[in-house]
C-alpha positions as CSV (number, residue, x, y, z in Angstrom):
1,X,0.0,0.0,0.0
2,X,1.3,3.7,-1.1
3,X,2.1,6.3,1.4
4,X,-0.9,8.3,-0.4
5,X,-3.2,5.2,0.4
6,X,-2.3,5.1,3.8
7,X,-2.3,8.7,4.3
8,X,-6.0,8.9,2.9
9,X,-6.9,6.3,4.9
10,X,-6.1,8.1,8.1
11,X,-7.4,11.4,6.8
12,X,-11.1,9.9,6.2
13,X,-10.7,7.9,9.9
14,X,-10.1,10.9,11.6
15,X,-12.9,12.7,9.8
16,X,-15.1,9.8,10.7
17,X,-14.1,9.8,14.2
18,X,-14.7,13.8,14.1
19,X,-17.7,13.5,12.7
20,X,-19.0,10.6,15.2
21,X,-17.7,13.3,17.9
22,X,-19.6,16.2,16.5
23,X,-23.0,14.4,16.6
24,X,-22.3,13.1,19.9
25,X,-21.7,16.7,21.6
26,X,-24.2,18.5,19.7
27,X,-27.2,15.9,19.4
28,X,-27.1,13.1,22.3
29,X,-25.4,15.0,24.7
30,X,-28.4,18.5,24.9
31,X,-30.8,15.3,24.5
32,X,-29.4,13.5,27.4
33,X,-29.0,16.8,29.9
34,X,-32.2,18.0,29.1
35,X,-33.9,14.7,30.1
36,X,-31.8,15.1,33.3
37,X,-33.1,18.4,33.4
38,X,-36.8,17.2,33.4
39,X,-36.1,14.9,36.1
40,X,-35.1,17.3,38.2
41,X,-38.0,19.3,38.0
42,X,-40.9,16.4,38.1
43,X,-38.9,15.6,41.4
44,X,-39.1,18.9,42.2
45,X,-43.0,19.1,41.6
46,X,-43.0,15.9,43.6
47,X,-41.6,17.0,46.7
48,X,-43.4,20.3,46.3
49,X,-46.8,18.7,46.0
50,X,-46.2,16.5,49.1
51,X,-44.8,19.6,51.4
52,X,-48.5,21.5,50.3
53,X,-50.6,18.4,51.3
54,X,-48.6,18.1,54.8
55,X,-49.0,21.6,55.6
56,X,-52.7,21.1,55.4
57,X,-53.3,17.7,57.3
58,X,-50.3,19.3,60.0
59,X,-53.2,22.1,60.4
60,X,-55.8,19.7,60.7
61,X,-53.6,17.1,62.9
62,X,-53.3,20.0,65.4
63,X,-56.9,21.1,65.3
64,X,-58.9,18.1,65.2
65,X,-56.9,15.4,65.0
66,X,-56.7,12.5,61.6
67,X,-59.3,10.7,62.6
68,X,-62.0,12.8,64.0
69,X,-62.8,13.9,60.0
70,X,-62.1,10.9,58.3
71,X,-58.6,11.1,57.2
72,X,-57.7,7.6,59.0
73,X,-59.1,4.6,59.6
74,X,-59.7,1.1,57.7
75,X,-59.7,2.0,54.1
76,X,-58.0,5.6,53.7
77,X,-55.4,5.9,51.6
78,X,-54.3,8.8,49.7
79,X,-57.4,9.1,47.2
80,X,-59.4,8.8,50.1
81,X,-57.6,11.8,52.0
82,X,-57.6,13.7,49.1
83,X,-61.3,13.6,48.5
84,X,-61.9,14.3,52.2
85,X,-59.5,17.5,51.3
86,X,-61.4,18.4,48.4
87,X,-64.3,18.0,50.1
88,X,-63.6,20.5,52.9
89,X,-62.4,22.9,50.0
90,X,-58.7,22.7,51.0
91,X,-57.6,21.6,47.4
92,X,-59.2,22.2,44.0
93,X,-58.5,18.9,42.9
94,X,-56.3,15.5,43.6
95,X,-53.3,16.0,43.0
96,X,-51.2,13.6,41.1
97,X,-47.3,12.5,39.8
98,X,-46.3,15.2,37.1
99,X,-45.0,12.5,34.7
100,X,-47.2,9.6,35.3
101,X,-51.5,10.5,36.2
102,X,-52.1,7.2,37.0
103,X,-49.3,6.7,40.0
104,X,-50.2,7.4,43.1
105,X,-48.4,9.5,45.7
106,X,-48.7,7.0,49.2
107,X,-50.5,7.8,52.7
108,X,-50.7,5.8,55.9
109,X,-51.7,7.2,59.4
110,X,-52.4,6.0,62.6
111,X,-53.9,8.3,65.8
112,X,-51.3,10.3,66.9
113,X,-49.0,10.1,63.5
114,X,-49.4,10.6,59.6
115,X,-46.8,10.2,56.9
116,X,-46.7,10.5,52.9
117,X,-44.4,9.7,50.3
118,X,-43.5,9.1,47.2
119,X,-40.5,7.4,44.6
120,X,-38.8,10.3,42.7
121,X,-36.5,9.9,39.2
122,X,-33.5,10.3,40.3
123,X,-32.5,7.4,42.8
124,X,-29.8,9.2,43.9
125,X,-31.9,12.0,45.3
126,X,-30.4,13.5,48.6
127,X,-33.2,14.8,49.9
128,X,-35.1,11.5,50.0
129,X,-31.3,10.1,51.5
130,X,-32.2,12.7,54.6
131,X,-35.7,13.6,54.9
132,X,-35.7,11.4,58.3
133,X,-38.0,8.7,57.0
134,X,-36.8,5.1,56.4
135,X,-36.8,4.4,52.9
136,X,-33.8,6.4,51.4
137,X,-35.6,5.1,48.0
138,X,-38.5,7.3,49.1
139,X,-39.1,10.9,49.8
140,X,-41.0,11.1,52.9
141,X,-42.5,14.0,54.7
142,X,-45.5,13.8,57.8
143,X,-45.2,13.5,61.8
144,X,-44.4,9.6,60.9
145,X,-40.7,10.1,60.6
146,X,-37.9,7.9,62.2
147,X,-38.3,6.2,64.9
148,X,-42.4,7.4,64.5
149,X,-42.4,5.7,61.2
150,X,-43.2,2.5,62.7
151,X,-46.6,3.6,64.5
152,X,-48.3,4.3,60.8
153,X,-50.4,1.6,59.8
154,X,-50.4,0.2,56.0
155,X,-49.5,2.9,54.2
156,X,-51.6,3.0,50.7
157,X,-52.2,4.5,47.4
């Protein structure tokens, strides 16, 4: 093989590579930060949505207590609270996971304790790692926290 061979050779490898290179940074790599990106903020939503819902049954633990209006017993999970919410005209509607309708955010409760949560994208989420609950996998908010955790009853959907 000729020196002209080889050297045309190498030129169109290195163009390839270049090429391969170019595409990656300009056309996987946006697509891959921005799905990052939109992680992030459905986890953000997430959280956001479950620190709204504990203020109100924190204000309504205090007042009335869970299960003097129906927000635990046998049977109430979190559809159930959330009607009972709706209901009383705290929220204007259930509120639901920003990427997927149909999953549910959890609730459990028991007299004296209450605690919600959810799974969120990113699994390595530090937030959910130190929110006090049990489950580093899930981000947890509600009086139900560490050592508390263990007097909820069956937590649903």
């Amino acid at each position: 093989m000729t020196t002209k061979k080889k050297l045309a050779i190498s030129v169109t490898i290195v163009i390839a590579i270049g090429l391969a290179m170019y595409i990656y940074v300009s056309l996987i790599t946006p697509y891959l930060a921005t799905q990052a990106l939109r992680k992030s903020m459905r986890d953000v939503t997430r959280k956001s949505t479950l620190y709204k819902i504990n203020d109100i049954l924190f204000g309504l633990f205090a007042d009335y207590g869970l299960a003097n209006i129906g927000l635990c017993g046998d049977g109430v999970g979190y559809e159930q609270m959330m009607r009972v919410l709706q209901e009383r005209g705290l929220i204007s509607s259930i509120m639901r996971d920003p990427a997927y309708p149909e999953k549910k955010y959890r609730y459990g409760c028991s007299e004296d304790y209450y605690r919600l949560d959810t799974s969120l994208d990113r699994s390595n989420d530090t937030d959910a790692k130190n929110d006090g609950g049990v489950d580093p996998a899930l981000y947890e908010v509600g009086s139900a926290l560490g050592a508390n955790t263990v007097k909820v009853k069956k937590i649903k959907e």
